[in-house]
C-alpha angles and dihedrals in degrees: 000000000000113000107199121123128278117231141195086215106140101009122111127214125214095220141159125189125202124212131199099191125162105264103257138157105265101023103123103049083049089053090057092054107095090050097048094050088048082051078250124151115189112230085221138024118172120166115188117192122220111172114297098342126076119217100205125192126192130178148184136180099200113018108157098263089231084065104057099076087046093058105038080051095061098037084060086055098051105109113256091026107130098172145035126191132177136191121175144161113212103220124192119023147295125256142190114253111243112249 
């Protein structure tokens, strides 16, 4: 039995993350931040205000499955942000890495 790696490498995620952040001034381009700089564009951004608080959801149909942990890493970085959920659907197949 072979014992190299397995890797998300090539597979995509159906995935949306939802965000409870403080409501500030500058919230939302920061939250677009860890797509733009992964030449990412979310398929859906909707921000809803309660109060003092922001509900925020992001999707994307087809985000590269090695990038979701990346991003849901740094939204949960971005200053006022309390929560951070995910839901996602790994689409294709895994493969072993080449040596």
């Amino acid at each position: 039995m072979s014992q190299e790696p397995w890797t998300l490498t090539g597979l995509h995620a159906s995935v949306r993350f939802t965000l409870l952040a403080d409501a500030a001034p500058g919230l939302l381009p920061r939250l677009l931040q860890p797509f733009a700089k992964r030449d990412l564009t979310p398929d859906l951004f909707e921000a809803t205000r309660d109060g003092e608080d922001v509900r925020v959801q992001i999707s994307m149909a087809a985000m590269p499955a090695e990038m979701v942990h990346l991003v849901e890493g740094n939204l949960a970085q971005v200053v006022g942000v309390r929560q951070v959920t995910r839901r996602q659907e790994i689409t294709g197949m895994a493969r072993r890495r080449a040596a």
